[in-house]
TIPA-384305 format. One record per atom (N, C-alpha, C): atom name; residue in three letters; x, y, z. Coordinates in steps of 0.02 Angstrom, whole numbers. Layout:
N
REC:CA:ALA:X:Y:Z $
...
END
This chain:
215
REC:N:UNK:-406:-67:781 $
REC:CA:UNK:-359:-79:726 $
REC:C:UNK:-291:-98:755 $
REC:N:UNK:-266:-147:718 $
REC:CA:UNK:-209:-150:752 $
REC:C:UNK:-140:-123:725 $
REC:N:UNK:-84:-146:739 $
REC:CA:UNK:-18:-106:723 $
REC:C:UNK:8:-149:671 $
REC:N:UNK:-20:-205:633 $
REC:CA:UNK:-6:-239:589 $
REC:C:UNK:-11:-228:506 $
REC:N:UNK:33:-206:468 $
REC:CA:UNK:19:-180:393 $
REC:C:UNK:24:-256:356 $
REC:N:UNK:-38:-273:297 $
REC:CA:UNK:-2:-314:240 $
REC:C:UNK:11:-274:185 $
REC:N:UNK:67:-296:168 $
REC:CA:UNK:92:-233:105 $
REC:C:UNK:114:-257:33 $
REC:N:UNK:58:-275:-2 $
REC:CA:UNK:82:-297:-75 $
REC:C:UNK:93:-253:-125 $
REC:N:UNK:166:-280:-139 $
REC:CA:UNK:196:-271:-216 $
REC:C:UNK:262:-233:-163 $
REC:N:UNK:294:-274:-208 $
REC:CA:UNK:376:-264:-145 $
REC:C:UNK:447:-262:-204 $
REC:N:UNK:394:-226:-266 $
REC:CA:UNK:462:-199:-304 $
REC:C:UNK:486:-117:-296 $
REC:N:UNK:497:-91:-341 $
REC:CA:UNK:568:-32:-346 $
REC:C:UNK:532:17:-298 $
REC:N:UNK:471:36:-281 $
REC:CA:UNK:438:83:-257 $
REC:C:UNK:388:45:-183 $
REC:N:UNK:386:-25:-198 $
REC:CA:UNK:344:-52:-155 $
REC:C:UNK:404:-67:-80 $
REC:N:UNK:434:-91:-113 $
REC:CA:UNK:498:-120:-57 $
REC:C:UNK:523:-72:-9 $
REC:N:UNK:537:-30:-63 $
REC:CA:UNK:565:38:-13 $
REC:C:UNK:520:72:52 $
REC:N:UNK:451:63:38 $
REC:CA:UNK:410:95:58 $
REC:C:UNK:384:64:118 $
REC:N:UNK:374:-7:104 $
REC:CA:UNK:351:-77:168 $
REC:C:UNK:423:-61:217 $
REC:N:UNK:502:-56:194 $
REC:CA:UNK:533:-45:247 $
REC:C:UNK:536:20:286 $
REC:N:UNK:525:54:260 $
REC:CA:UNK:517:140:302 $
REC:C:UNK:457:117:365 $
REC:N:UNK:399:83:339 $
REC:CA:UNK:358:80:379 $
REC:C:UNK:386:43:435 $
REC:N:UNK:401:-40:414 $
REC:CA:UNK:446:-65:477 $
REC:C:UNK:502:-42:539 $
REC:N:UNK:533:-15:479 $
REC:CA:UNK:583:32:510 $
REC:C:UNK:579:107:572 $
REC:N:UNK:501:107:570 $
REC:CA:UNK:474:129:591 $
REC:C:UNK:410:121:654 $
REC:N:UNK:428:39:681 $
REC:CA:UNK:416:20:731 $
REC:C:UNK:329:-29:684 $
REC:N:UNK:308:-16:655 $
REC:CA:UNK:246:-37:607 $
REC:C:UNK:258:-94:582 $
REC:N:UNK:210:-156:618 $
REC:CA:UNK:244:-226:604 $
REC:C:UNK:199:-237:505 $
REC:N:UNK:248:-263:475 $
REC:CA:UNK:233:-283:426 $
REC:C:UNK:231:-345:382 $
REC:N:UNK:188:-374:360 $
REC:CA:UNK:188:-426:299 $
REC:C:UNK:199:-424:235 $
REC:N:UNK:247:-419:205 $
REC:CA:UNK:251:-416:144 $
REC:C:UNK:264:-443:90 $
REC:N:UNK:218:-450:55 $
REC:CA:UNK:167:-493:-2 $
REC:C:UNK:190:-488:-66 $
REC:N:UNK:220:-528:-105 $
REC:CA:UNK:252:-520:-189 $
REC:C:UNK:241:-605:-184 $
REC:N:UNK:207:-608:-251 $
REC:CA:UNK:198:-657:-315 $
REC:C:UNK:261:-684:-327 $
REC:N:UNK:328:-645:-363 $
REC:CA:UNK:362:-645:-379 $
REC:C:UNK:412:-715:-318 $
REC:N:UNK:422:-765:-325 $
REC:CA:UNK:453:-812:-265 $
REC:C:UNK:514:-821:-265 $
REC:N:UNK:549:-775:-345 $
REC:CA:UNK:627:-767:-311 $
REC:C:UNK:633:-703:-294 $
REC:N:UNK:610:-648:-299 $
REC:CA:UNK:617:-597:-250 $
REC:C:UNK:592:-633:-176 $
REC:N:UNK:563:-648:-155 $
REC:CA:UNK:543:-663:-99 $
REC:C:UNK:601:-723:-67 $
REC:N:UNK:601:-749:-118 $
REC:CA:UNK:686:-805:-71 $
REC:C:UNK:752:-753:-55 $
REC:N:UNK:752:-697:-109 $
REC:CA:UNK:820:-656:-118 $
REC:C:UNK:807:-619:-36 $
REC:N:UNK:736:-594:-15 $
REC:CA:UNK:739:-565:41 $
REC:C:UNK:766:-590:111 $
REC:N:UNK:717:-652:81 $
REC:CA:UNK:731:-701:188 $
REC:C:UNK:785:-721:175 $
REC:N:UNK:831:-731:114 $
REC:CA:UNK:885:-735:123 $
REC:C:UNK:951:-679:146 $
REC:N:UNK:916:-633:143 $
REC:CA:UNK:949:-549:163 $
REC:C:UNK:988:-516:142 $
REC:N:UNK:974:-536:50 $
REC:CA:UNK:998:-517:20 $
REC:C:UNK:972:-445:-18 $
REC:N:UNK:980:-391:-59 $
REC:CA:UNK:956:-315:-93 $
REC:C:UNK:957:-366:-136 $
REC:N:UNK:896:-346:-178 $
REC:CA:UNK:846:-396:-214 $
REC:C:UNK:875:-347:-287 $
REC:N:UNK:877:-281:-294 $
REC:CA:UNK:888:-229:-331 $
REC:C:UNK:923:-160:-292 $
REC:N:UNK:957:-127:-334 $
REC:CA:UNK:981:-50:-316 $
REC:C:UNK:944:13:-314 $
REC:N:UNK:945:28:-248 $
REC:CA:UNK:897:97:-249 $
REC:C:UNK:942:121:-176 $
REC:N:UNK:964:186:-175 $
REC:CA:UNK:999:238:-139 $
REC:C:UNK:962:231:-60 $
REC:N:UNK:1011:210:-28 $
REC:CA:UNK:978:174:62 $
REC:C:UNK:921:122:69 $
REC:N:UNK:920:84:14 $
REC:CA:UNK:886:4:11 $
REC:C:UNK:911:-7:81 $
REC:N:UNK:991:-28:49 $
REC:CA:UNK:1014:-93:89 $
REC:C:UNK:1019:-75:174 $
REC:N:UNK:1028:-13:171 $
REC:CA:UNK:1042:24:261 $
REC:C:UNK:968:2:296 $
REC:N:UNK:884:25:250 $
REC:CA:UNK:838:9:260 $
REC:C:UNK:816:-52:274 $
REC:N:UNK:836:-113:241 $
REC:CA:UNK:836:-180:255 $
REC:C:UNK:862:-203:341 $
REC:N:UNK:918:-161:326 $
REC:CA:UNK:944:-191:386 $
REC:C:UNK:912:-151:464 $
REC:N:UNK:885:-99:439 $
REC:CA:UNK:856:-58:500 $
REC:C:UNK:759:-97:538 $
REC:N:UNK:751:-129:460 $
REC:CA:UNK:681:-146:450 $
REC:C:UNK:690:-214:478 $
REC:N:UNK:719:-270:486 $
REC:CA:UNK:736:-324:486 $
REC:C:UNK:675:-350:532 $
REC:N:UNK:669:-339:607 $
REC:CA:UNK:653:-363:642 $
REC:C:UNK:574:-350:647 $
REC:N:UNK:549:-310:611 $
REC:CA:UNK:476:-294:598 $
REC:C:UNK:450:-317:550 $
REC:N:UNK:494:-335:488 $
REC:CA:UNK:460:-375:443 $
REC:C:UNK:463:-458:408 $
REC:N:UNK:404:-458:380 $
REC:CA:UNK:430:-551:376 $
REC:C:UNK:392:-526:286 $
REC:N:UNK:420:-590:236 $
REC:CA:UNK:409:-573:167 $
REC:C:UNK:390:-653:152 $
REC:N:UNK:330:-647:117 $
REC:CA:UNK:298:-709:103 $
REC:C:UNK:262:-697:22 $
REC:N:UNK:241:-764:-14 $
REC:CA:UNK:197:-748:-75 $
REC:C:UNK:110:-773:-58 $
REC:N:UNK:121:-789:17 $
REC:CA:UNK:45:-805:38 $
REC:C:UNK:-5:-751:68 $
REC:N:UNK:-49:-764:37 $
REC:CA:UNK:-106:-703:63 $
REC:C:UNK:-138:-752:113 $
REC:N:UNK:-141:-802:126 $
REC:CA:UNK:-167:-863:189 $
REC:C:UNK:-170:-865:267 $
REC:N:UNK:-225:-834:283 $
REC:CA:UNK:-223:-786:354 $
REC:C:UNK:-200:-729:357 $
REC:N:UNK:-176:-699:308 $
REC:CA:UNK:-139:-620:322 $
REC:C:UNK:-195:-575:342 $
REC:N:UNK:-254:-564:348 $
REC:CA:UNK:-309:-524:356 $
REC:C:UNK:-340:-531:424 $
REC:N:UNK:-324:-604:456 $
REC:CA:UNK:-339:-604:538 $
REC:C:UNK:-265:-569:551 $
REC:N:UNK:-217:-576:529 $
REC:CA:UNK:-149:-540:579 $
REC:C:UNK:-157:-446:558 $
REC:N:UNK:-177:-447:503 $
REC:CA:UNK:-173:-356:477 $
REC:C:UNK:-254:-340:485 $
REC:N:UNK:-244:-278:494 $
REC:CA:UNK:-305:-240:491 $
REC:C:UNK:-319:-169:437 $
REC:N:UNK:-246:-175:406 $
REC:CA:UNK:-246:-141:355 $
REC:C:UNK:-206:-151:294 $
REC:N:UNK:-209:-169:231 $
REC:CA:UNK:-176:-180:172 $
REC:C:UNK:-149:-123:156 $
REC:N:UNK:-91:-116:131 $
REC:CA:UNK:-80:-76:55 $
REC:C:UNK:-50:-110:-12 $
REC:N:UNK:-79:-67:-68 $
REC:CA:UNK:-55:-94:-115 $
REC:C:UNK:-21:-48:-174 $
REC:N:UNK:33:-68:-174 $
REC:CA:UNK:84:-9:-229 $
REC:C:UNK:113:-70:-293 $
REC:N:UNK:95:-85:-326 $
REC:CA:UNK:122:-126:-380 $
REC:C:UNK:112:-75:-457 $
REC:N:UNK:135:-118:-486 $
REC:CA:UNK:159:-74:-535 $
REC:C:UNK:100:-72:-577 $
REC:N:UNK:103:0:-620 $
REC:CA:UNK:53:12:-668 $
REC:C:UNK:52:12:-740 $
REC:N:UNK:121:40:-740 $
REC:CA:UNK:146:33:-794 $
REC:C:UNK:194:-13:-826 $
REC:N:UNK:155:-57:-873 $
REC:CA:UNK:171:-108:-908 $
REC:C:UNK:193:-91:-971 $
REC:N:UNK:268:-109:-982 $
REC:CA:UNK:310:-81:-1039 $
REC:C:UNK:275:-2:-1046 $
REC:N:UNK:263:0:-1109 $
REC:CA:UNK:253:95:-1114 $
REC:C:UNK:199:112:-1115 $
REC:N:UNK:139:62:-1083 $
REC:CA:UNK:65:68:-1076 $
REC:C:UNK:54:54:-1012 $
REC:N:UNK:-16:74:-988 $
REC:CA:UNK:-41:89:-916 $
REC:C:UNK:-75:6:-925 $
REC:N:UNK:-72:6:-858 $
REC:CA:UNK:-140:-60:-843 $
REC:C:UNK:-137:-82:-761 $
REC:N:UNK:-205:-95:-736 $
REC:CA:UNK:-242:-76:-685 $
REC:C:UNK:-235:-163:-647 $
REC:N:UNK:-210:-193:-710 $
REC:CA:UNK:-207:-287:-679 $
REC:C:UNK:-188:-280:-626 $
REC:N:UNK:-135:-281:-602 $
REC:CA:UNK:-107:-306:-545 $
REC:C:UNK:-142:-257:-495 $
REC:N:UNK:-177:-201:-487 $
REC:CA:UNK:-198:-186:-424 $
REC:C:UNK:-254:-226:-425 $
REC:N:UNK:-298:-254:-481 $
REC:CA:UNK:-350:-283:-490 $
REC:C:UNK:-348:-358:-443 $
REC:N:UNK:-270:-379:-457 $
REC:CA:UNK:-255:-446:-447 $
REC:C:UNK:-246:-443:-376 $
REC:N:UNK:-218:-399:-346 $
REC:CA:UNK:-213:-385:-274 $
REC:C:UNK:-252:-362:-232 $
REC:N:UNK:-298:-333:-273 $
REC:CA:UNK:-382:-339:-211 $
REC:C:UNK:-429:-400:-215 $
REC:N:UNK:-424:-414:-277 $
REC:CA:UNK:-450:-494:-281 $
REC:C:UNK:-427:-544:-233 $
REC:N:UNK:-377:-545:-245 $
REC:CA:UNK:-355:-598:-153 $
REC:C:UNK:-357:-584:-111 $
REC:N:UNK:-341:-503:-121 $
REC:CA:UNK:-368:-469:-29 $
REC:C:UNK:-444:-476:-6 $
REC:N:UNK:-485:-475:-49 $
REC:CA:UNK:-555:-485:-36 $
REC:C:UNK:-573:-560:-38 $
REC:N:UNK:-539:-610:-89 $
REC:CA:UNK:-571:-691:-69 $
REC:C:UNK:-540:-686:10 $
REC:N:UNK:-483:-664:17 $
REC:CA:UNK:-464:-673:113 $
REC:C:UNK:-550:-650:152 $
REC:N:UNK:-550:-590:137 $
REC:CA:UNK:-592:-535:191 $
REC:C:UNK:-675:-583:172 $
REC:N:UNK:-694:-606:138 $
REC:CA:UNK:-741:-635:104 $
REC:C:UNK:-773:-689:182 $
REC:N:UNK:-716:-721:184 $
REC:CA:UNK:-705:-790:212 $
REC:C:UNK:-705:-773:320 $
REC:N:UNK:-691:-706:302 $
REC:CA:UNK:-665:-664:382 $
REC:C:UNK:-730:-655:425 $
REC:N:UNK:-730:-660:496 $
REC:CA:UNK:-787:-626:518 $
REC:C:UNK:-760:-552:555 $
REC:N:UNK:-711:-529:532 $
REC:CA:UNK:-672:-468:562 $
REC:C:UNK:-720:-406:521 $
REC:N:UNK:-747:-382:574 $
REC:CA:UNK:-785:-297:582 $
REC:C:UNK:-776:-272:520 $
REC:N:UNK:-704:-276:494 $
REC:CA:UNK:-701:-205:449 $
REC:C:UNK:-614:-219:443 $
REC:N:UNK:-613:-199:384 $
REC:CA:UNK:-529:-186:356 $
REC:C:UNK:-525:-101:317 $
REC:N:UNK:-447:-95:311 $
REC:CA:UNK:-428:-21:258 $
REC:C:UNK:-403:-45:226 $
REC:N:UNK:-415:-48:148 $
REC:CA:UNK:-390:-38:88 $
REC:C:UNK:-352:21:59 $
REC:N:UNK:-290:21:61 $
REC:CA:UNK:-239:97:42 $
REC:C:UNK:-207:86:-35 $
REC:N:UNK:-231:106:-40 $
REC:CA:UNK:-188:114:-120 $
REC:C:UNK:-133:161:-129 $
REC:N:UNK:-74:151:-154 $
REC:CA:UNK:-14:190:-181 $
REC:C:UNK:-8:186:-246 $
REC:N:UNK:-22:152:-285 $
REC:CA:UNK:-13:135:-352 $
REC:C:UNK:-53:203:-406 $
REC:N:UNK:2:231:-460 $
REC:CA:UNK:-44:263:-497 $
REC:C:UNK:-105:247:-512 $
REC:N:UNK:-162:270:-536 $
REC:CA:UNK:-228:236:-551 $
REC:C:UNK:-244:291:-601 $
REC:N:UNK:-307:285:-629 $
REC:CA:UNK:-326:346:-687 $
REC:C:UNK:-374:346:-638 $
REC:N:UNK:-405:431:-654 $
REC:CA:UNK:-462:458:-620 $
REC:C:UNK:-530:400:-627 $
REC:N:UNK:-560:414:-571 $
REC:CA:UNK:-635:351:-595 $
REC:C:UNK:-652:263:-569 $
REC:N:UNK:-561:272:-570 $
REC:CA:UNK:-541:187:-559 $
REC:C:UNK:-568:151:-477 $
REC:N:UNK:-568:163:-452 $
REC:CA:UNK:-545:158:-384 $
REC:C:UNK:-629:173:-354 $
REC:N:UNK:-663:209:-388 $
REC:CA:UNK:-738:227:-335 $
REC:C:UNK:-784:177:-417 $
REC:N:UNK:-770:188:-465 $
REC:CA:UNK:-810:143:-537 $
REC:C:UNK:-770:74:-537 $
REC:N:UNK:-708:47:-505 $
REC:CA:UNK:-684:-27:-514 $
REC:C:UNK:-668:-77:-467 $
REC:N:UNK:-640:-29:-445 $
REC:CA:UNK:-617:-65:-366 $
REC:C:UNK:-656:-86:-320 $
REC:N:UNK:-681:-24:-288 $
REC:CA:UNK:-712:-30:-227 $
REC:C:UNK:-800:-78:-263 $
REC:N:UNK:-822:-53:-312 $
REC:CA:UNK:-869:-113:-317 $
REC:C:UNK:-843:-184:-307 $
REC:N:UNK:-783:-203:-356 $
REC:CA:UNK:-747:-253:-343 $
REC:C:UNK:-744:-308:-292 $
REC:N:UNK:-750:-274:-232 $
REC:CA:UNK:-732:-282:-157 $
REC:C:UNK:-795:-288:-139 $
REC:N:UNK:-836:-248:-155 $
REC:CA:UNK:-904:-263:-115 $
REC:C:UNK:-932:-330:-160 $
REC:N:UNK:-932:-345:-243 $
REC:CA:UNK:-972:-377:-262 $
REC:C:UNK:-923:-467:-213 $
REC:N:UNK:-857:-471:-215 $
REC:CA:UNK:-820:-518:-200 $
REC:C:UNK:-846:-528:-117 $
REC:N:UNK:-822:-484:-77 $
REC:CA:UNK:-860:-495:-3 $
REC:C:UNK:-944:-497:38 $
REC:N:UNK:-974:-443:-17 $
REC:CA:UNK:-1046:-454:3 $
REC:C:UNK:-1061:-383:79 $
REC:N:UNK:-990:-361:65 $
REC:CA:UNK:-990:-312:104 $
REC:C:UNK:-995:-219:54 $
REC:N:UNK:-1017:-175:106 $
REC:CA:UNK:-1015:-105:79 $
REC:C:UNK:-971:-53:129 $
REC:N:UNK:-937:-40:44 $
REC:CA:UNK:-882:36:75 $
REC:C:UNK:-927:78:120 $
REC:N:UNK:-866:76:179 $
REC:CA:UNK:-879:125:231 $
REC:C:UNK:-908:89:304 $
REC:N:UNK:-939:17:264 $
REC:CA:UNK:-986:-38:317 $
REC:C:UNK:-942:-105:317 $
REC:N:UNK:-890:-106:352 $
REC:CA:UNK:-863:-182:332 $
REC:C:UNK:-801:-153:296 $
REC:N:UNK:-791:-115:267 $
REC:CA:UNK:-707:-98:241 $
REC:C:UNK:-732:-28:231 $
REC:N:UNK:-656:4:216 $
REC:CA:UNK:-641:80:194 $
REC:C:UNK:-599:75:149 $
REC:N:UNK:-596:132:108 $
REC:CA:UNK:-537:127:49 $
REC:C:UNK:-499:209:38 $
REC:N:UNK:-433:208:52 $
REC:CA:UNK:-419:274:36 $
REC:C:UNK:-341:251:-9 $
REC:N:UNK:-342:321:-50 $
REC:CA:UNK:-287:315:-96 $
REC:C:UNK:-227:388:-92 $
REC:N:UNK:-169:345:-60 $
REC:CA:UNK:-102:380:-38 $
REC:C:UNK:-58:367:-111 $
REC:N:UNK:-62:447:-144 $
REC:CA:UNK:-20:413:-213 $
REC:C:UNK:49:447:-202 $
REC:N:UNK:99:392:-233 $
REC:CA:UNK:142:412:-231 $
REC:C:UNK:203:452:-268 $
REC:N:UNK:238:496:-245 $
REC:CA:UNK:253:560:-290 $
REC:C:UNK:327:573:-268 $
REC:N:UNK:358:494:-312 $
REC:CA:UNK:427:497:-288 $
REC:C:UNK:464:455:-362 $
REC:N:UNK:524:460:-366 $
REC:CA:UNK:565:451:-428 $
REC:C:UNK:637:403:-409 $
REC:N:UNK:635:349:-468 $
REC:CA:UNK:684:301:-456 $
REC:C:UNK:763:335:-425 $
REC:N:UNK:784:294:-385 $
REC:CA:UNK:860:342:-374 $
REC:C:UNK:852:387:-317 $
REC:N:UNK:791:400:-309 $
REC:CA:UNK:767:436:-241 $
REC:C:UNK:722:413:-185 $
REC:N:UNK:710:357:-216 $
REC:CA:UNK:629:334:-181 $
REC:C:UNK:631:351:-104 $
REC:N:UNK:667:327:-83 $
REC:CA:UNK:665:328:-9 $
REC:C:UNK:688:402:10 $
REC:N:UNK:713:444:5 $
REC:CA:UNK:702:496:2 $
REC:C:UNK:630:539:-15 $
REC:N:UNK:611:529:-90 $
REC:CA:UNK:543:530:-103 $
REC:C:UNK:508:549:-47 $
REC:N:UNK:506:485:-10 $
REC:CA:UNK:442:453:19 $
REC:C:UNK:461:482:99 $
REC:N:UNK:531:493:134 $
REC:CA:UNK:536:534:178 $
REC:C:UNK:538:606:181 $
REC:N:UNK:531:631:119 $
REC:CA:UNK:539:711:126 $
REC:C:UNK:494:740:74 $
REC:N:UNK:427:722:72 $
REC:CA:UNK:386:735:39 $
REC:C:UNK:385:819:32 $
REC:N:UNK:338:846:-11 $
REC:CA:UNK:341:916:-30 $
REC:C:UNK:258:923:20 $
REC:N:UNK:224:866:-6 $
REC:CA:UNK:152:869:12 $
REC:C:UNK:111:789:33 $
REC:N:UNK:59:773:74 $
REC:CA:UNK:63:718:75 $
REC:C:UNK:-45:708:29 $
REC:N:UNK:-47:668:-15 $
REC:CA:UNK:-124:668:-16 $
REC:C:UNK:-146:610:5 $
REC:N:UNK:-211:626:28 $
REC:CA:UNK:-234:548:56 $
REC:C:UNK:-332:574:45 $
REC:N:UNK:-342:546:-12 $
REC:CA:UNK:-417:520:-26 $
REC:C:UNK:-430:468:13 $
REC:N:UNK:-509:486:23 $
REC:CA:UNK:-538:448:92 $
REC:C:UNK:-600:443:46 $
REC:N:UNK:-619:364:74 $
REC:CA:UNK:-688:373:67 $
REC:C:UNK:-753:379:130 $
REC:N:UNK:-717:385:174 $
REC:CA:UNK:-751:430:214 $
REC:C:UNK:-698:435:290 $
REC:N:UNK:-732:480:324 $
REC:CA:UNK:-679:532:394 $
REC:C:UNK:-652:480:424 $
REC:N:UNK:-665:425:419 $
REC:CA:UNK:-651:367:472 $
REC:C:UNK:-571:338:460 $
REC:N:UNK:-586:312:395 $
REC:CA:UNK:-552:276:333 $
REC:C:UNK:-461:335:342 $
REC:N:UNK:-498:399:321 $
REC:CA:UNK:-440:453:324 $
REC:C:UNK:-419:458:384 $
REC:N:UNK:-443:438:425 $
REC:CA:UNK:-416:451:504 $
REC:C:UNK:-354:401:520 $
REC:N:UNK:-372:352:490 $
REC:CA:UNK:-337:284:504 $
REC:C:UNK:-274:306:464 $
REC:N:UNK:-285:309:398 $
REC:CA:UNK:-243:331:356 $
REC:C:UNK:-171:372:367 $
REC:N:UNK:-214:429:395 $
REC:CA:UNK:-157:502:423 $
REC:C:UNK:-104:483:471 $
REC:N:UNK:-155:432:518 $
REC:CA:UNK:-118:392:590 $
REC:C:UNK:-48:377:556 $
REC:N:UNK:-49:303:510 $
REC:CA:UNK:-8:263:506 $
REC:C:UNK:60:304:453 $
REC:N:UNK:33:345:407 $
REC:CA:UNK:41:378:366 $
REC:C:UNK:99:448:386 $
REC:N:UNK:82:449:434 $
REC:CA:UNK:108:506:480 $
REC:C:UNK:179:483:483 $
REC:N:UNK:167:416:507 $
REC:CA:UNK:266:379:537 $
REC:C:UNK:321:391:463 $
REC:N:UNK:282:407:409 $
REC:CA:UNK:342:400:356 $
REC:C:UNK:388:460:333 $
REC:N:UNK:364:499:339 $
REC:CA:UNK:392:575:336 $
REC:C:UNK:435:609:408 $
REC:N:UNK:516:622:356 $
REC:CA:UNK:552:663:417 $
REC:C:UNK:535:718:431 $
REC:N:UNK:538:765:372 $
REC:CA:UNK:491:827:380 $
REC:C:UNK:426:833:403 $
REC:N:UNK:403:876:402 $
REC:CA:UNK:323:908:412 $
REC:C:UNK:275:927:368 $
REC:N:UNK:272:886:315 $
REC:CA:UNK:219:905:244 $
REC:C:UNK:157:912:252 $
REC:N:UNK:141:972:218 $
REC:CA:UNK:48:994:239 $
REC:C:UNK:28:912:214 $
REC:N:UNK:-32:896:255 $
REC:CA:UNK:-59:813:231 $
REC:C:UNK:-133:866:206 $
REC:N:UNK:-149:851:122 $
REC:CA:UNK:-217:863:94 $
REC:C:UNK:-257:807:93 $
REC:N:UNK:-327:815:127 $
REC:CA:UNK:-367:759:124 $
REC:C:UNK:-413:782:85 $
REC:N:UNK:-451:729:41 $
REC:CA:UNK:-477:758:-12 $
REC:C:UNK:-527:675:-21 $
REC:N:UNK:-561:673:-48 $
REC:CA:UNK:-612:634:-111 $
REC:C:UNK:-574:587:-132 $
REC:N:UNK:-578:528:-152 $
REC:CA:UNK:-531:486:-187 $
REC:C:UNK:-510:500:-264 $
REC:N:UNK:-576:527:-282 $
REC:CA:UNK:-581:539:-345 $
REC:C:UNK:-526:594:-377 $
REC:N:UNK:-524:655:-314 $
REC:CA:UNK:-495:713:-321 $
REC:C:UNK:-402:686:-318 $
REC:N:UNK:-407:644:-278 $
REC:CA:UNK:-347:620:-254 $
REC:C:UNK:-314:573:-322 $
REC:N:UNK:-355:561:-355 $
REC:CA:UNK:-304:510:-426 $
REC:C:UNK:-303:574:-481 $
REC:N:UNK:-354:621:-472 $
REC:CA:UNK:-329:686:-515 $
REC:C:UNK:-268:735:-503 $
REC:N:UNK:-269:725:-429 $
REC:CA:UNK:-220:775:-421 $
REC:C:UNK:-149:731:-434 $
REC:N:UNK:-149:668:-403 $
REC:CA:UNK:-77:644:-447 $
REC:C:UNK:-71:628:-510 $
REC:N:UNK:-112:636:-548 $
REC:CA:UNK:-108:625:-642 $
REC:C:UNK:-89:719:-650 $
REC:N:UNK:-109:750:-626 $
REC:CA:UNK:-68:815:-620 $
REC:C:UNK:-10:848:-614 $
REC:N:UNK:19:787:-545 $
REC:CA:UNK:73:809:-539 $
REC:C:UNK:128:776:-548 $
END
């Protein structure tokens, strides 16, 4: 595996999160639709306000590059994440993670690379992710979870105005695996984001979208 992250959805919670990783020596790609956020970046400009964005930008600089192409990103990464948003106006919806494994998989489809990780950050409802997704991926590639990709889900349990805080000083960290391998990889990369020392719970994927609709 290599030291390469692609990281789609690079708004209020996504952005913050792709630079901690950079910032953190973890080379990154990061992936938004959106093509004037993506000009506002390489231009080096804070795209939006969130409490140590802009310090993060500038710490992250040299590790990351921001593009709207998914076009070879899967020979340079060996692992995706995806944090885009769920909530659409004052209702839930699952599109855009839908829309972002869909291109991650026509890529991986086309790949003769061993095996990729699929990480999810994005809220999800219980069910989603082992009943939508991950078939998703297998019916699009022709490949099977666990044989050819892994999928684990890192949810995130942080609040506007804090994010980056959030996400460095966690209380707890969860990471659903769909199997020991997948979580191994996971914990690795997962590990660089936290200043503190948060118990990390590994758990079921399933268990893992219950316990953050919980908390």
């Amino acid at each position: 595996m290599n030291n390469t992250v692609s990281f789609i959805g690079l708004g209020k919670l996504g952005l913050p999160l792709a630079t901690i990783f950079a910032k953190n020596d973890v080379s990154v790609i990061g992936i938004d639709k959106n093509e004037k956020l993506i000009n506002t970046l390489n231009n080096g400009e804070v795209p939006f306000y969130e409490t140590g964005l802009q310090e993060n930008l500038k710490k992250s600089d040299k590790n990351i590059i921001y593009t709207t192409n998914y076009d070879g990103v899967l020979e340079k990464s060996d692992i995706s994440i995806i944090l885009v948003n769920t909530q659409i106006g004052e209702t839930y919806s699952s599109e855009y993670v839908i829309s972002a494994i869909t291109d991650l998989s026509n890529e991986l489809k086309g790949s003769e690379k061993p095996y990729h990780l699929f990480i999810l950050s994005s809220t999800v409802l219980p069910n989603e992710i082992e009943n939508k997704f991950i078939p998703l991926i297998e019916d699009i590639t022709g490949r099977k979870v666990n044989d050819g990709f892994g999928f684990c889900y890192v949810p995130d349990i942080v609040k506007l105005g804090s994010v980056i805080k959030d996400f460095e000083y966690p209380d707890v960290m969860i990471i659903g695996k769909s199997d020991d391998y997948s979580g191994e990889i996971t914990k690795k990369i997962y590990q660089k984001v936290p200043k503190n020392e948060p118990p990390i719970i590994e758990m079921s994927l399933t268990e893992a979208e219950v316990s953050k609709m919980a908390l």
